[in-house]
C-alpha positions in Angstrom: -27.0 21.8 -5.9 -26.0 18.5 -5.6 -23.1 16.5 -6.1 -22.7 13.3 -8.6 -19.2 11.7 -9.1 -18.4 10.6 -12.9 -16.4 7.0 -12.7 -14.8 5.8 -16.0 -13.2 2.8 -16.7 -11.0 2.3 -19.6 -7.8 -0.5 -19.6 -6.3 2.1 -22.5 -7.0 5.7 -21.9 -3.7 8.0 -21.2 -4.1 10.2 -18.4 -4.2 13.0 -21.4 -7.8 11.1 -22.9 -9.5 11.1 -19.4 -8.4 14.9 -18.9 -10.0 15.4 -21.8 -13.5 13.8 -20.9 -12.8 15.8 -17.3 -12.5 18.8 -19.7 -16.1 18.1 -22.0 -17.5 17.3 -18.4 -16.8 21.3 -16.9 -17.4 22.3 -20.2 -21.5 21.4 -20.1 -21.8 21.6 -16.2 -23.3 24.8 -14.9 -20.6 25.5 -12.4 -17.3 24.6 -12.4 -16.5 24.7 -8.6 -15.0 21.8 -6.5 -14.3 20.2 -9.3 -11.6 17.5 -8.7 -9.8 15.0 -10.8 -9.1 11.4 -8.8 -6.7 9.0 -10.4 -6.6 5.6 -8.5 -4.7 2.3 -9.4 -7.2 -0.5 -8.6 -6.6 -4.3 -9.9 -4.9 -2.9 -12.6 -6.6 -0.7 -14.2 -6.7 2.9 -13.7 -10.0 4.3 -12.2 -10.6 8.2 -13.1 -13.5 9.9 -11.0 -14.7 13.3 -11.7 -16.8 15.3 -8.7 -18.7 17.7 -10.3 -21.2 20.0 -8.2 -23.8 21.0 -10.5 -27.3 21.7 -10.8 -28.6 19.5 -13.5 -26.9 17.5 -16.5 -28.8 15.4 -19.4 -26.5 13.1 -21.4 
């Protein structure tokens, strides 16, 4: 198990849109525990981080 942190950038994405990426991304991890939504302000722009533990992932 191992744990990889998901960083997305997007200048127009609601806090709904990344919700729904943080949604798709539980949806095809194995497990879905200590999962955790991070919403930061940084230089304007928002920066959305999702820590998933999971055993392996292929995009």
């Amino acid at each position: 198990m191992k744990t990889v942190v998901y960083t997305l950038f997007r200048k127009d994405s609601s806090i709904r849109t990344i919700r729904s990426v943080a949604r798709v991304l539980r949806g095809i991890t194995e497990q879905s525990e200590g999962e955790q939504l991070i919403i930061d302000q940084n230089e304007q722009r928002q920066r959305y981080a999702l820590i998933a533990s999971y055993e392996r992932i292929t995009f």
